[in-house]
GUMIKE-155623 format. One record per residue (C-alpha): residue number from 0; x, y, z. Coordinates in pm, 1 decimal, padded with zeros to 6 digits. Example, Ala and Ser with C-alpha at 12.3 -4.5 7.8 and 13.67 -1.06 7.14 Angstrom:
<pts>
+-------+----------+----------+----------+
| lokol |        u |        v |        w |
+-------+----------+----------+----------+
|     0 |  01230.0 | -00450.0 |  00780.0 |
|     1 |  01367.0 | -00106.0 |  00714.0 |
+-------+----------+----------+----------+
</pts>
This chain:
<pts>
+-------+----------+----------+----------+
| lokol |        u |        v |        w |
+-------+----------+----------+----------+
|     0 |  10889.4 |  11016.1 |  11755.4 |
|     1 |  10529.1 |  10998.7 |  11781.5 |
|     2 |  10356.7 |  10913.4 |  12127.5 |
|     3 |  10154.2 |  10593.7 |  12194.5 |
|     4 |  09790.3 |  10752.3 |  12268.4 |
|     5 |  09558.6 |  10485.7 |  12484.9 |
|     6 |  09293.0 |  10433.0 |  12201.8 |
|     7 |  09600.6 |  10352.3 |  12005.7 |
|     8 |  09738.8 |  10109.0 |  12204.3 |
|     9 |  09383.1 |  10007.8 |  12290.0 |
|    10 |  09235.3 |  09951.9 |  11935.0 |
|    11 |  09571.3 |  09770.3 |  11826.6 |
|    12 |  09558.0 |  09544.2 |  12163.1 |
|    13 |  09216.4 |  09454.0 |  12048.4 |
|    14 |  09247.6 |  09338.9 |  11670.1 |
|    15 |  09582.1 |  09165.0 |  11799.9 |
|    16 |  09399.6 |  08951.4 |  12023.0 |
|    17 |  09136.4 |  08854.9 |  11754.8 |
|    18 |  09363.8 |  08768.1 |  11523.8 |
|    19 |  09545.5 |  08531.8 |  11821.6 |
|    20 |  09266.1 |  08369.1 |  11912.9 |
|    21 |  09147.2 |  08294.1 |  11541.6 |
|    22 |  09471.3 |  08192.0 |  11488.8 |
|    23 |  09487.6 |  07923.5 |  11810.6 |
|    24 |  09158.1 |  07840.5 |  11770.7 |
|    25 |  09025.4 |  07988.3 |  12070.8 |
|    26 |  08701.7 |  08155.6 |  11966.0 |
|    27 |  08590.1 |  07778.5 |  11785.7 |
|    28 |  08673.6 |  07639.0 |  12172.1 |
|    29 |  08435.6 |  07884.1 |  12304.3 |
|    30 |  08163.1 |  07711.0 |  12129.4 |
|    31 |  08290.0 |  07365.1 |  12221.2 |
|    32 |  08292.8 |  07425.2 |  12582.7 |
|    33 |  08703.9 |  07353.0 |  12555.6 |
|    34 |  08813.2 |  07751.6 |  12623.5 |
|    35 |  09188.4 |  07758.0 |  12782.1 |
|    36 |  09268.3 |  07997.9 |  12987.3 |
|    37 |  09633.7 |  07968.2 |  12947.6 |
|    38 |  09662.6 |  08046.0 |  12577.5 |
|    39 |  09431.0 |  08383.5 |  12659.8 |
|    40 |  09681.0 |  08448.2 |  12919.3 |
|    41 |  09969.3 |  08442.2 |  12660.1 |
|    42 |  09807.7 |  08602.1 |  12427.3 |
|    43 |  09697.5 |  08915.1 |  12641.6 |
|    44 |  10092.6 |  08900.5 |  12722.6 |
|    45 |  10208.4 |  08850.5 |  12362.8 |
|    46 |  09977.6 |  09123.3 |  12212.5 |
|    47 |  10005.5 |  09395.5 |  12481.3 |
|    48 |  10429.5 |  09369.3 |  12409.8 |
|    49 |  10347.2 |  09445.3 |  12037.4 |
|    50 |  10064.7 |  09661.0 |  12130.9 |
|    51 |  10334.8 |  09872.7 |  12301.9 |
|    52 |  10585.5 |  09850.1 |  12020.4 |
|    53 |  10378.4 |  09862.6 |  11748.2 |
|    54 |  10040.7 |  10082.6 |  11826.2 |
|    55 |  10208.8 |  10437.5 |  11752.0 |
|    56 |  10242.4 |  10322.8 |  11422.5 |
|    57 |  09957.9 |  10151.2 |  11342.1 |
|    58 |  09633.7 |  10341.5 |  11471.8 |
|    59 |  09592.4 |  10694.3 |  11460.1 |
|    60 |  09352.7 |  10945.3 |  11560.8 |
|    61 |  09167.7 |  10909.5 |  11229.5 |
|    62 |  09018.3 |  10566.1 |  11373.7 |
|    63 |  08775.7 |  10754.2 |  11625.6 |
|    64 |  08553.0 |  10813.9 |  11244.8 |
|    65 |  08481.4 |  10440.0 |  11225.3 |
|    66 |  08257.6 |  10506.1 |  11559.7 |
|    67 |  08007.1 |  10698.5 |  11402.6 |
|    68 |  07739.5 |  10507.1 |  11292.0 |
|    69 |  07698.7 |  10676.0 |  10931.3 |
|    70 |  08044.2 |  10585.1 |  10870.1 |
|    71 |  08060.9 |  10261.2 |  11032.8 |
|    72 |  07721.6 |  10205.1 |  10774.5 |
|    73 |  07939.6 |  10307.6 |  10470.0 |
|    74 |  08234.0 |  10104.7 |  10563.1 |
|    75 |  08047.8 |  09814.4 |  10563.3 |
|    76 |  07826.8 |  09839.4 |  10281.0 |
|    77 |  08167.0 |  09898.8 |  10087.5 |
|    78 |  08262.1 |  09570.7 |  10236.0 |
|    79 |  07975.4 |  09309.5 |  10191.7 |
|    80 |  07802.6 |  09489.9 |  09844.5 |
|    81 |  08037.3 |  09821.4 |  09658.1 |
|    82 |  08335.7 |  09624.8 |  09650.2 |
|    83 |  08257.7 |  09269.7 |  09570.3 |
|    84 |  08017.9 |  09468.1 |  09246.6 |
|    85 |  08357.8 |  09606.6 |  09159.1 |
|    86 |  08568.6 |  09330.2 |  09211.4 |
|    87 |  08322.1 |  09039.6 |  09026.3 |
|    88 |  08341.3 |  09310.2 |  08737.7 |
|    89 |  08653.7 |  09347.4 |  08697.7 |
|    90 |  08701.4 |  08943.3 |  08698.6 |
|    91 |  08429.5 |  08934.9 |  08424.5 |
|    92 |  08614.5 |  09173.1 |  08236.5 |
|    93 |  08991.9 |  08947.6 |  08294.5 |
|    94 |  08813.8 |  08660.4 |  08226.9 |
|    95 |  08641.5 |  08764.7 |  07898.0 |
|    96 |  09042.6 |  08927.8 |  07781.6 |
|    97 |  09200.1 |  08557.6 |  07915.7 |
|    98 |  08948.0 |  08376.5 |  07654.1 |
|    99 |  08914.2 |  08625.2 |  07386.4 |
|   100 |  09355.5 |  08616.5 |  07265.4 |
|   101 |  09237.6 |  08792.3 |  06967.0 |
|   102 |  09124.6 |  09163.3 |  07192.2 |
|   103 |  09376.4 |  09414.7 |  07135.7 |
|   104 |  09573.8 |  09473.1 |  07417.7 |
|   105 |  09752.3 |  09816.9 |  07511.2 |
|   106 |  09880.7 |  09794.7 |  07918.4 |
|   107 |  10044.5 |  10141.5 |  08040.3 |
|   108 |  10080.9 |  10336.4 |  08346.2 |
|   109 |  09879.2 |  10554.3 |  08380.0 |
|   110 |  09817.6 |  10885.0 |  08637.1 |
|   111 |  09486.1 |  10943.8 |  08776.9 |
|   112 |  09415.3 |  11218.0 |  08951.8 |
|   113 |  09198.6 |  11130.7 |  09337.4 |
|   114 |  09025.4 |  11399.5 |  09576.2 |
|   115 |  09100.2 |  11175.5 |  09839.7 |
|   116 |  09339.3 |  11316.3 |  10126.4 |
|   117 |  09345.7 |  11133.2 |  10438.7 |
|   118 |  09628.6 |  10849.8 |  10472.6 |
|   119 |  09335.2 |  10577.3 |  10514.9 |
|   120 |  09120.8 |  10690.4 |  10242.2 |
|   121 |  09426.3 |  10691.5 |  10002.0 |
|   122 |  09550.8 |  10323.3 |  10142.4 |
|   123 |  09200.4 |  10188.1 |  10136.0 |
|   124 |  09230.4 |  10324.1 |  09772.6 |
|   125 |  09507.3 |  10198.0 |  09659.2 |
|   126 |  09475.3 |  09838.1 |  09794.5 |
|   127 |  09118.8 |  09814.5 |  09665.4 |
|   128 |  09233.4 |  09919.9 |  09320.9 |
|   129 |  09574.3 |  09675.3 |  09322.1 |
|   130 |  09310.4 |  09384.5 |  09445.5 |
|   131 |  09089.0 |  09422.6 |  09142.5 |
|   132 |  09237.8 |  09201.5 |  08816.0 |
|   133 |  09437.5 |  09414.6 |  08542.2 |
|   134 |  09459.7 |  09715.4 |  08807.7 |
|   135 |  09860.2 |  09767.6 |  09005.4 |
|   136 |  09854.7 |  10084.0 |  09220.7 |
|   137 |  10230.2 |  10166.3 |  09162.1 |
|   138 |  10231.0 |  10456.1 |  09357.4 |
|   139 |  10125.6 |  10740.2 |  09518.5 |
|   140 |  10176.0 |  11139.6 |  09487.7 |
|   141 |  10098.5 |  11468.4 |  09576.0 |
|   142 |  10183.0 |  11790.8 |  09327.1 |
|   143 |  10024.2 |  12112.3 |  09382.6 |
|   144 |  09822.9 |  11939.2 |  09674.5 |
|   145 |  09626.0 |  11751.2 |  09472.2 |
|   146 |  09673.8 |  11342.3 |  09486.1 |
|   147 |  09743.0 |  11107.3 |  09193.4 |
|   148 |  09764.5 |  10756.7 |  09160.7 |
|   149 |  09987.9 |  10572.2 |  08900.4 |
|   150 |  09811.3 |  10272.5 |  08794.4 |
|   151 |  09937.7 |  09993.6 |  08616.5 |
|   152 |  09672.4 |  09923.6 |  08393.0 |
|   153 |  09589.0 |  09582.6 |  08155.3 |
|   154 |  09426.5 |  09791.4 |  07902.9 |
|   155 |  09455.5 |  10120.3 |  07877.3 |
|   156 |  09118.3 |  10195.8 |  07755.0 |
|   157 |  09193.6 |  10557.7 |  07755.2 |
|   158 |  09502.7 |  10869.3 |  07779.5 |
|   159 |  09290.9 |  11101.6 |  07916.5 |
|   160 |  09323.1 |  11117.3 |  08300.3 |
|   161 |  08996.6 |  11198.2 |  08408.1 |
|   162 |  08818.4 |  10904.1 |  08147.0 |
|   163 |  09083.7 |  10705.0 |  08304.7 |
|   164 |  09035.4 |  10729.2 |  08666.7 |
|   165 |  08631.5 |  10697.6 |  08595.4 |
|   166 |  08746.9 |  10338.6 |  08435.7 |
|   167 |  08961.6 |  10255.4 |  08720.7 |
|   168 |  08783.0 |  10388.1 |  09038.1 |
|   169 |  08479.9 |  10324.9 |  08935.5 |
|   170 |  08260.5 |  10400.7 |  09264.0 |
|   171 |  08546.4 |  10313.8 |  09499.4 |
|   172 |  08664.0 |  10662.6 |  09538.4 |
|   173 |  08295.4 |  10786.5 |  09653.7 |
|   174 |  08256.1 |  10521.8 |  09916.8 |
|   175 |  08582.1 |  10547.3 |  10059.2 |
|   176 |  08540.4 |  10945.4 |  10046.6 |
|   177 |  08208.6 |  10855.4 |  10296.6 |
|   178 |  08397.8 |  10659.5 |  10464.0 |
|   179 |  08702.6 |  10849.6 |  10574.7 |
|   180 |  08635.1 |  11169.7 |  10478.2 |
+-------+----------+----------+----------+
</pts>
């Protein structure tokens, strides 16, 4: 079984507590002046038990990239500007196929091929491909040791893999590669 480092426990400690204190309403009573001191208690207590529990599962080593700044940079210029351009398009494109009943429609599964390796790249991956309309990430493999998607795709707009994988990746895959790799 794999060992609970410290910036394992520490990092999932961390974005536990957030989350409680978004969640009780804690960081909005900061502002007001009404901060409680009791619900911080319980939620050191609460989120240090599933810190224990849960951080050996949930952080790894990989995490100590998001310190450096050039990555930190990518990560959130994928967040506030490449992903929103990717996901706006994709809606455009869902919404045009939702009025237009008269498009020809051809949804598949299709397998496209990724040079991603690292377990966070390929996650961030996947999700941001299942959260764009018309795109399911349906799973994940590696043959030869080379990584391929299966997509569940709307419109198959093309066989061929690499054609493909341009369609659905778009500039995901080269953000995410700055990112984590």
């Amino acid at each position: 079984m794999k060992k609970l480092s410290f910036p394992a426990f520490l990092f999932t400690f961390l974005l536990l507590l957030l989350f409680w204190m978004l969640l009780t309403g804690q960081i909005a009573d900061i502002f007001r002046g009404g901060f409680s001191w009791q619900i911080l208690a319980a939620g050191i207590l609460v989120c240090g038990a599933a810190a224990l529990f849960c951080g050996r599962f949930f952080a790894h080593e990989e995490l100590r990239l998001l310190l450096q700044p050039k990555r930190l940079g990518a990560l959130l210029v994928y967040c506030l500007a490449v992903f929103p351009w990717e996901l706006i398009r994709f809606n455009v494109d869902m919404a045009v196929r939702a009025f237009s009943p008269g498009l020809p429609k051809k949804s598949g599964i299709v397998k496209i091929p990724t040079a991603l390796t690292s377990e966070y790249a390929l996650s961030m991956l996947a999700n941001s491909i299942t959260l764009t309309p018309g795109t399911l990430t349906v799973d994940i493999v590696t043959e030869d040791g080379k990584n391929y998607f299966y997509i569940h795709w709307i419109d198959v707009a093309s066989d061929d893999p690499e054609e493909a994988a341009q369609a659905i990746k778009g500039r995901l895959e080269k953000w995410i590669g700055r990112i984590w790799s």
